[in-house]
C-alpha positions in Angstrom: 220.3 255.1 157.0 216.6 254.6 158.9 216.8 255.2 162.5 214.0 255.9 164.9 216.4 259.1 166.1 216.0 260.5 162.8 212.4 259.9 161.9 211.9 261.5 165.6 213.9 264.5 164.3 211.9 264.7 161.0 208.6 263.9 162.5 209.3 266.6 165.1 210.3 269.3 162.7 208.0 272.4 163.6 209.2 274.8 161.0 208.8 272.7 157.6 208.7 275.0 154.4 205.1 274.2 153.4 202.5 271.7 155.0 202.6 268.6 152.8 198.8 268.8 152.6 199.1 272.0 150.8 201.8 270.7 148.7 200.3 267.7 147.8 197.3 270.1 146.9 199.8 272.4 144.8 201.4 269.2 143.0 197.8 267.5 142.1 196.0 269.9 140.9 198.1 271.0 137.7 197.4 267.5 136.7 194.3 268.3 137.1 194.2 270.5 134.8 196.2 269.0 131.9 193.7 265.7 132.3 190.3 267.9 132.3 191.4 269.3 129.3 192.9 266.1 127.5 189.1 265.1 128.6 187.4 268.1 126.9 189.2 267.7 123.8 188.7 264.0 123.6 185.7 262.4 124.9 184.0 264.8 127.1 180.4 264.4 129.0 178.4 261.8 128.6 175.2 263.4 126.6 172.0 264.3 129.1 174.1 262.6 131.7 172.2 264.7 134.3 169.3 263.7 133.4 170.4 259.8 133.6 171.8 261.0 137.1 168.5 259.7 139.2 169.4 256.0 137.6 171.2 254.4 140.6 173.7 252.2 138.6 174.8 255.9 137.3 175.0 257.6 140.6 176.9 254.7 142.0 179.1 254.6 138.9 180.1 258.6 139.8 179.9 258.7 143.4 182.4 255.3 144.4 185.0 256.6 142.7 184.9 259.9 144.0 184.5 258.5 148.0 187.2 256.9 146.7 189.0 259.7 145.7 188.1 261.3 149.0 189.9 258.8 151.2 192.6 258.4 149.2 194.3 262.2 149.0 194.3 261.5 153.0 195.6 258.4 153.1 198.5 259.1 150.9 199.2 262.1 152.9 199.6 259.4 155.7 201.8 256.5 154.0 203.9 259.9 153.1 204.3 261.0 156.8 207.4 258.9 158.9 204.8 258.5 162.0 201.5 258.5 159.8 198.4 256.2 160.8 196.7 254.9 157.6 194.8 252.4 160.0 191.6 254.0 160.2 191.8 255.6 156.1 192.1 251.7 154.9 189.1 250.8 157.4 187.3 253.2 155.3 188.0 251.8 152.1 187.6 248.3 153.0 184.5 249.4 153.8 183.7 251.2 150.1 184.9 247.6 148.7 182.3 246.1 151.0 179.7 248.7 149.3 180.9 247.9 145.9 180.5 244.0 146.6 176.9 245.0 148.0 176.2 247.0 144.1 177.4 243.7 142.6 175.3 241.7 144.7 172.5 243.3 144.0 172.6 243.8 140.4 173.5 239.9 139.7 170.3 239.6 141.6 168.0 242.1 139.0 169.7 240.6 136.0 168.8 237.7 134.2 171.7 235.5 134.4 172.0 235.6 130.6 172.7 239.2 130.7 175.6 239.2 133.5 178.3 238.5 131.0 177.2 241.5 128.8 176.8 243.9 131.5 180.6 242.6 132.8 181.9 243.2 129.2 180.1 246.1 128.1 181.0 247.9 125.5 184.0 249.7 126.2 186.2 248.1 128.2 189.5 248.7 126.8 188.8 251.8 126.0 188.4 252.2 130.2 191.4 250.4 130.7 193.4 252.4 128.4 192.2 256.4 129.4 191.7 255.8 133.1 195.7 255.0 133.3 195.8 257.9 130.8 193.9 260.6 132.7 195.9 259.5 135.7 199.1 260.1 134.4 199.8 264.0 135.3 198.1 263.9 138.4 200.3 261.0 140.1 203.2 263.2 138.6 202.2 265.8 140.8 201.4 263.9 143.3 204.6 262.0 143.5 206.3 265.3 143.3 204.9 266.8 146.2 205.1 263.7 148.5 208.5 263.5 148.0 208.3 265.8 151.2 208.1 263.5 153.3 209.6 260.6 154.7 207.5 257.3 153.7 209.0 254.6 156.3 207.6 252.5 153.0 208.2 254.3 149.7 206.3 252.0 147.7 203.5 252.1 149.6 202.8 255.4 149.9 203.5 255.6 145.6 200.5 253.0 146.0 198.4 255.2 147.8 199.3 258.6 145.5 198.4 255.9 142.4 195.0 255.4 143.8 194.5 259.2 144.7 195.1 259.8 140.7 193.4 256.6 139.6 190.3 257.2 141.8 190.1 260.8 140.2 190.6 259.5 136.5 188.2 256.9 137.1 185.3 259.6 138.4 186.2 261.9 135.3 186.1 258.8 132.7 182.5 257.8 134.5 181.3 260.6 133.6 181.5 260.1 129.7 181.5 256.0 130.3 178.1 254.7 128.7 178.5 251.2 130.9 176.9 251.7 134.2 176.6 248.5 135.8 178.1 247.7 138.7 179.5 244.5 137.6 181.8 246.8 134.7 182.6 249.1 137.7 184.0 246.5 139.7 185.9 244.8 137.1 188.0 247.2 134.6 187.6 250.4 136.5 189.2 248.5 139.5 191.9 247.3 136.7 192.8 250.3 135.5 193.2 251.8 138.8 195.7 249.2 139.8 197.3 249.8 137.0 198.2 253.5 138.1 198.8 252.2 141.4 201.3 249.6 140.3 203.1 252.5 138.9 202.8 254.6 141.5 204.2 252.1 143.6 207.2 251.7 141.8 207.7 255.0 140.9 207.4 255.9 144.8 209.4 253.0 145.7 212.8 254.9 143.6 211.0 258.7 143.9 210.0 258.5 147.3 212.8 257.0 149.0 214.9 259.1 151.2 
């Protein structure tokens, strides 16, 4: 059962076998690997993408998921730990969602209204709906793997937060092929399809993660 005595004596441990950082590090990045090459063999860079890079839908496109991605491997390593403070980490990404809103804003206000519905649509929507879950898939394996670790005082919650550590990185490898760039796609099926790997991340964490 959950006491406070024994998440005292876990969270007090001074000799664990390895830091979860580093295994969290360990787990992910083998997924890594198996979804950069599943990318190389099927859809790969976007052509002269570094040329396009100075376009600021593109950038943004690239760059949120990645700050994403940023917070995220953090946070999860928090909602993992029995005494871990995800307070200031969700601050932070309430903030990004803030930014994203802004990049909506702003590019409902260049558009022509007849042109919002295309840019929402684009042209590939399911097909980010379907790979970003896809790409996701190995590294939330690993990641669930190596939080298991811990000690979650909320098991779901922390599968939540390994879901968007793996959908946050899917979602900045599929932007880098994805030929819709506007904010309004961004905000609407790439934050789908990472909601759909943190669904399962939160259910698999609620069974995986539980202790």
């Amino acid at each position: 059962m959950k006491t406070d005595d024994l998440i005292r004596s876990l969270s007090l441990d001074s000799a664990p076998r390895m830091p979860l950082a580093r295994a969290l590090l360990y787990g992910f990045l083998p997924g890594v690997v198996v979804s950069l090459v599943f990318y190389a063999l099927t859809i790969g860079l976007r052509p002269h993408l570094f040329d396009l890079l100075p376009n600021w839908r593109i950038f943004f496109k690239i760059g949120f998921p990645i700050a994403v991605f940023a917070c995220a491997g953090p946070l999860a390593l928090q909602l993992a730990r029995p005494r871990g403070d995800p307070r200031p980490l969700v601050f932070i990404l309430i903030a990004l969602l803030i930014v994203l809103a802004a990049a909506v804003v702003i590019e409902l206000a260049i558009l022509p209204p007849d042109l919002w519905r295309v840019r929402l649509i684009g042209h590939n929507a399911r097909v980010c709906m379907m790979l970003i879950p896809l790409m996701s898939a190995a590294p939330l394996v690993g990641a669930l793997i190596a939080l298991h670790r811990g000690a979650p005082q909320n098991p779901g919650l922390a599968g939540a937060g390994a879901g968007l550590f793996a959908g946050a990185f899917a979602a900045a490898l599929y932007a880098t092929h994805c030929p819709d760039d506007s904010p309004l796609f961004v905000a609407t099926w790439y934050t789908l399809a990472v909601l759909i790997v943190m669904l399962v991340g939160a259910l698999a964490g609620s069974r995986w993660l539980r202790w």
